[in-house]
C-alpha positions as a Markdown table, in Angstrom:
| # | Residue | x | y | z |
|---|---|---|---|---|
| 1 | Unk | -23.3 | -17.8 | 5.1 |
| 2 | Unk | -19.5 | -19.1 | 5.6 |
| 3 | Unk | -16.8 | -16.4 | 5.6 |
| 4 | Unk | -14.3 | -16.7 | 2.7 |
| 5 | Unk | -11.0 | -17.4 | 2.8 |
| 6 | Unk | -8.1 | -16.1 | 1.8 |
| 7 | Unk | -6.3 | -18.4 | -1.0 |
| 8 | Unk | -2.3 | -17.7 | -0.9 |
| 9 | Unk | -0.5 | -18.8 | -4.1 |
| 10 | Unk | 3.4 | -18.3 | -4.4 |
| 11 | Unk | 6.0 | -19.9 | -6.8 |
| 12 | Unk | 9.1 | -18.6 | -8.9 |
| 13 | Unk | 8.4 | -16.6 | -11.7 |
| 14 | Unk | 8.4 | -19.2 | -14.8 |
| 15 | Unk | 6.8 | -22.1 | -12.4 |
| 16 | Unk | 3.2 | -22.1 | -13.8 |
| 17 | Unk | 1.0 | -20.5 | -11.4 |
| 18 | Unk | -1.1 | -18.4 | -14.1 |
| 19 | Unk | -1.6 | -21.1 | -16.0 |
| 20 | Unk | -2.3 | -23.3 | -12.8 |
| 21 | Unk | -4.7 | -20.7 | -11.3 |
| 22 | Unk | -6.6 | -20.2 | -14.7 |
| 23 | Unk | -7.7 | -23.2 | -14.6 |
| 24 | Unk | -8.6 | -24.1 | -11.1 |
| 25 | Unk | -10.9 | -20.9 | -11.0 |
| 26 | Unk | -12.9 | -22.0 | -14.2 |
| 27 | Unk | -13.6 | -25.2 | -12.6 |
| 28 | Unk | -14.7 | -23.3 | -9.0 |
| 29 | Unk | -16.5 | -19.8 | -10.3 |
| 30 | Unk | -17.1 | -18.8 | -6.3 |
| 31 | Unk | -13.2 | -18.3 | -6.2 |
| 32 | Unk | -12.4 | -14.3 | -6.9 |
| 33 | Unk | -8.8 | -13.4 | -7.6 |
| 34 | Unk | -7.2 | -10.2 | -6.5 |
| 35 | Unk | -5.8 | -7.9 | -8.2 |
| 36 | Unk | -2.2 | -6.5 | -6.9 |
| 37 | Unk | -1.2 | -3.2 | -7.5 |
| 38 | Unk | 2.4 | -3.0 | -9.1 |
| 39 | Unk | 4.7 | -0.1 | -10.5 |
| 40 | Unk | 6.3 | -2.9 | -12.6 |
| 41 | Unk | 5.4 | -1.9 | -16.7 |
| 42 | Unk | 3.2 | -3.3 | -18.0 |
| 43 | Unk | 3.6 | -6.4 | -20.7 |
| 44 | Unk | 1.9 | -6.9 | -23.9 |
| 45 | Unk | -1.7 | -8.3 | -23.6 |
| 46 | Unk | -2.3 | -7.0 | -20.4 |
| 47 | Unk | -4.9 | -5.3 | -19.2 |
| 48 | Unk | -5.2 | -2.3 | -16.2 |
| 49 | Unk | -7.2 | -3.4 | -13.5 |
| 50 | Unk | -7.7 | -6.8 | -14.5 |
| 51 | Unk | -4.1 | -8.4 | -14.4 |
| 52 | Unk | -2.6 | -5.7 | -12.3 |
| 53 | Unk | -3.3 | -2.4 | -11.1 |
| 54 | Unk | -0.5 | -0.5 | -12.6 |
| 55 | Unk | 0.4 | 2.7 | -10.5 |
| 56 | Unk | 3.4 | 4.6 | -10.6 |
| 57 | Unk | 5.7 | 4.4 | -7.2 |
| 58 | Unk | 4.6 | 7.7 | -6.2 |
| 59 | Unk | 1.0 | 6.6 | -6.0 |
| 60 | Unk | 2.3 | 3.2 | -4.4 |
| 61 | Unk | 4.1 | 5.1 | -1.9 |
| 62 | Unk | 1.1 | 6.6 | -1.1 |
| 63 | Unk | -0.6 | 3.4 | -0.6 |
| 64 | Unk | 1.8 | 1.8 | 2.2 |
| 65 | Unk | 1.5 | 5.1 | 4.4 |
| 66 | Unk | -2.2 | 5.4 | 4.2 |
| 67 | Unk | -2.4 | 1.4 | 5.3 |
| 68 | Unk | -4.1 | 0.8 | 2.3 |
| 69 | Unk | -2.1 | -3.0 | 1.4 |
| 70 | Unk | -2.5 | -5.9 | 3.3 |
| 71 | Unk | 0.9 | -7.0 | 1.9 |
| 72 | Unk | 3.8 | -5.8 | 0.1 |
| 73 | Unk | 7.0 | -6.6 | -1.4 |
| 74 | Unk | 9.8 | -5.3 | -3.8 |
| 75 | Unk | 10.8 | -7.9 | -6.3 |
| 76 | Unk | 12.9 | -7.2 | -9.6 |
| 77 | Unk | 13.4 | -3.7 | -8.4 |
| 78 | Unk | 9.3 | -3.1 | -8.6 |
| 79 | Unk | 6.8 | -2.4 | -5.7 |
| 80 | Unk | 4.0 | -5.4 | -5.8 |
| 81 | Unk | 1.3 | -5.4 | -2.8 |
| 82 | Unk | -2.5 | -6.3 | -2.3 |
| 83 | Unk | -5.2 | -3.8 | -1.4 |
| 84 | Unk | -7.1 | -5.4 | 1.7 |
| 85 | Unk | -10.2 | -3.7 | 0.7 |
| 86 | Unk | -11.4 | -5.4 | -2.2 |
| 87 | Unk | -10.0 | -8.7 | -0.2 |
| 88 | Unk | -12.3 | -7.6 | 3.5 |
| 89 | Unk | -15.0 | -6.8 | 1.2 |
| 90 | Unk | -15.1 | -10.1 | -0.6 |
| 91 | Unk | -14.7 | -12.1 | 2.4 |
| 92 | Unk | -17.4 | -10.8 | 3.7 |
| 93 | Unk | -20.0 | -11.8 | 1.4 |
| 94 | Unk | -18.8 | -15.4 | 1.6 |
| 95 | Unk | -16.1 | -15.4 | -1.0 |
| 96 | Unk | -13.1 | -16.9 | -1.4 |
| 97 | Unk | -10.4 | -14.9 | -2.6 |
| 98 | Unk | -7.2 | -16.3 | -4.4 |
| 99 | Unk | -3.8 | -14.1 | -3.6 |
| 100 | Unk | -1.2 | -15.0 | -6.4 |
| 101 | Unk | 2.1 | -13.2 | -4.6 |
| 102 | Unk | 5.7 | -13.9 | -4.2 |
| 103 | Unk | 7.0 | -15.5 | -0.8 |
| 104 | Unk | 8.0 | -11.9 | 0.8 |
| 105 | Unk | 4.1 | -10.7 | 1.0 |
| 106 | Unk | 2.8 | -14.4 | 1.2 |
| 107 | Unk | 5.0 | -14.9 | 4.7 |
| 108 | Unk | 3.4 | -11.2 | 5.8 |
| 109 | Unk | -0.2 | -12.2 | 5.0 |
| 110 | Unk | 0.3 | -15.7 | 7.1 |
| 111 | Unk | 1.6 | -13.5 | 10.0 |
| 112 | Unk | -1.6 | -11.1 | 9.6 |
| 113 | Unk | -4.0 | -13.8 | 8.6 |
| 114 | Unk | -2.9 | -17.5 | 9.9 |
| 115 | Unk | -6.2 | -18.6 | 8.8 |
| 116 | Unk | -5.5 | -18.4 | 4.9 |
| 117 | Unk | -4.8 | -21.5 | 3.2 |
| 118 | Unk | -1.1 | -21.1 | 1.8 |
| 119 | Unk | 0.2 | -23.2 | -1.1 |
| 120 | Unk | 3.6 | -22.8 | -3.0 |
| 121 | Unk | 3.8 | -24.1 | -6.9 |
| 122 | Unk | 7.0 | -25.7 | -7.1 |
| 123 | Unk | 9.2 | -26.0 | -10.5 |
| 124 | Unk | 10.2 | -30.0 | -11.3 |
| 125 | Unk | 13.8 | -28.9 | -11.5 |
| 126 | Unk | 15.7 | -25.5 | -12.1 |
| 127 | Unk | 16.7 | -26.5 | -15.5 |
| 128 | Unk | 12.6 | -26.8 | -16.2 |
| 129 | Unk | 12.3 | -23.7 | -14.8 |
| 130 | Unk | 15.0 | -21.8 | -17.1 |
| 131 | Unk | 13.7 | -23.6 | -20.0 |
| 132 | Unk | 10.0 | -22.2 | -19.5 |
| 133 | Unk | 11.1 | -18.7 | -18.5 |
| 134 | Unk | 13.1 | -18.7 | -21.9 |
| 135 | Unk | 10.0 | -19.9 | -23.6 |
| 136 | Unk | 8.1 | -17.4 | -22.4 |
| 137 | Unk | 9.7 | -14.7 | -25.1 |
| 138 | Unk | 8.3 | -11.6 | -22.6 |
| 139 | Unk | 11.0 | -11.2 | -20.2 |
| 140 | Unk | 14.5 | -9.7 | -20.9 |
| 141 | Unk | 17.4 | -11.4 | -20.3 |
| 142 | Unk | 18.7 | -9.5 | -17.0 |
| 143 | Unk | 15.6 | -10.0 | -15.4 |
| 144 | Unk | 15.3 | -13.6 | -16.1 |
| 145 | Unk | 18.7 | -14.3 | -14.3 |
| 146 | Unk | 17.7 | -12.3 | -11.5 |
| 147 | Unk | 14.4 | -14.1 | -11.5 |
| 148 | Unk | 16.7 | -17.5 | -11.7 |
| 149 | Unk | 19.0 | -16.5 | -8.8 |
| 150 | Unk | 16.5 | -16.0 | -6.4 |
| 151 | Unk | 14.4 | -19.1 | -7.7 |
| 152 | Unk | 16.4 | -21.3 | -5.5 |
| 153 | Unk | 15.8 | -18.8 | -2.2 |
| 154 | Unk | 11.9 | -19.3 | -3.0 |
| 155 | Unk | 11.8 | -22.4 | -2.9 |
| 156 | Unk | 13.6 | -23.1 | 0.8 |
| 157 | Unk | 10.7 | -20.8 | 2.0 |
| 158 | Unk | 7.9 | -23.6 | 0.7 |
| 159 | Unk | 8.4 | -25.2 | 3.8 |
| 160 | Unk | 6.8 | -22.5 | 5.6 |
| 161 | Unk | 3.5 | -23.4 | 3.7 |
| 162 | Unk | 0.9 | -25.4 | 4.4 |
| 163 | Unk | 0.9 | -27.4 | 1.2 |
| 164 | Unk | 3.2 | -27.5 | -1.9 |
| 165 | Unk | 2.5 | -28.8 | -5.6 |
| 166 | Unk | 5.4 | -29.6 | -8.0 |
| 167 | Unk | 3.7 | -28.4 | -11.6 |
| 168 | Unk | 5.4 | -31.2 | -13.7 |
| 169 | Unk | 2.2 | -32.0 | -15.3 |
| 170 | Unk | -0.2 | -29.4 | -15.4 |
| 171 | Unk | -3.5 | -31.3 | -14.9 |
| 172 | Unk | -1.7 | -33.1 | -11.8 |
| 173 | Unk | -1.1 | -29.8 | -10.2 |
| 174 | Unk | -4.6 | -28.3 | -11.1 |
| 175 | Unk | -6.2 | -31.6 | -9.6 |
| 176 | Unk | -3.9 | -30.8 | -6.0 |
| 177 | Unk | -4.9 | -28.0 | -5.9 |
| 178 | Unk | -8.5 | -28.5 | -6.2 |
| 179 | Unk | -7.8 | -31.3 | -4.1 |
| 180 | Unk | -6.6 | -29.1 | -0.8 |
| 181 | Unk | -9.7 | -26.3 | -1.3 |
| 182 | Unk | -12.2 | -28.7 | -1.4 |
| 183 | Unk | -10.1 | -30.4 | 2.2 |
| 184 | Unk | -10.3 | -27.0 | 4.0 |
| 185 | Unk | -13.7 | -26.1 | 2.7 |
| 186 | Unk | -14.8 | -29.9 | 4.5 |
| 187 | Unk | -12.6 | -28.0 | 7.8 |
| 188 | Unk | -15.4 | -28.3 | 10.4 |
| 189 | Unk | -14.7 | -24.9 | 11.7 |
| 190 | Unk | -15.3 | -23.6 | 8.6 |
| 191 | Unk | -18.6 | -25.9 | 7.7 |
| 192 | Unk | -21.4 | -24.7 | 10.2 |
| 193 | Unk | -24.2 | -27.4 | 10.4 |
| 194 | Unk | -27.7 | -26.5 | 11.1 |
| 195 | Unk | -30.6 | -28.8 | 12.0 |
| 196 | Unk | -33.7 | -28.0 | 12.9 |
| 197 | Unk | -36.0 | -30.5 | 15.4 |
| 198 | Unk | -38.2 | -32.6 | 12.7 |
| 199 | Unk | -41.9 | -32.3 | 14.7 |
């Protein structure tokens, strides 16, 4: 059985990756995504445990001395990080597992794992961005230009990824992305062949 891998996703807030990722994983069920724990509140629709694990700082706190995160990062005044249990444990069994995470834990987790596969969504323009962050209708004005001042910032640190996608057209960027896991699945490091001796 092939290890799995871990699958890094970063992007400004606003750029798509949800919608991006939802769709990719239908089309490749073997892909698991992992849960972050955040002391961010949570927003309307979402559910504890499935789109976050929402802990209070205290508990997050906890967490980072107990070495419990394989990343972390404060963004928008919240704590965000990635348990590395639930990521060892899936790896393990064969599984691939998909990180969605802002640049500050993505550039941690390529430093700690350089063999995870590492690709930053990338808005069209900054005026696309602002209008799909307004669009959105969840987020409160403050954060949003927060979120828009450090868009910019983000998007210098793409370089430092293996691969980026610009999501101008959603289906483009879904197919891209499919397109660079099935490349480094075909890695023949990571495709052991077997043959046996036909008698």
């Amino acid at each position: 059985m092939s290890q799995g891998r871990i699958i890094i996703i970063s992007g400004p807030s606003g750029v798509g990756k949800g919608t991006v990722l939802r769709q990719v994983m239908a089309h490749n069920p073997l892909l698991q995504f992992s849960v972050s724990a955040t002391t961010r509140p949570i927003r309307p629709g979402e559910i504890d445990g499935v789109h976050y694990h929402f802990v209070d700082k205290s508990r997050f706190e906890e967490m980072l001395k107990n070495n419990e995160l394989l990343e972390h990062a404060v963004y928008a005044d919240n704590y965000y990080g990635t348990p590395e249990k639930a990521v060892d444990d899936a790896l393990i069994k064969g599984i691939s597992v998909v990180l969605e995470i802002d640049v500050q834990g993505a550039l941690q987790i390529m430093e700690r794992r350089p063999d995870a596969i590492s690709i930053f969504i990338a808005p069209p323009s900054l005026t696309e961005l602002r209008r799909r962050l307004k669009g959105r209708g969840d987020t409160a004005e403050q954060i949003m230009q927060e979120r828009l001042r450090v868009a910019p910032h983000e998007c210098e640190i793409a370089q430092k990824y293996q691969y980026t996608v610009v999501n101008n057209d959603l289906q483009q960027a879904v197919a891209e992305v499919e397109a660079i896991l099935t490349a480094e699945a075909c890695r023949s490091q990571y495709r052991k062949l077997q043959y046996k001796e036909e008698n």
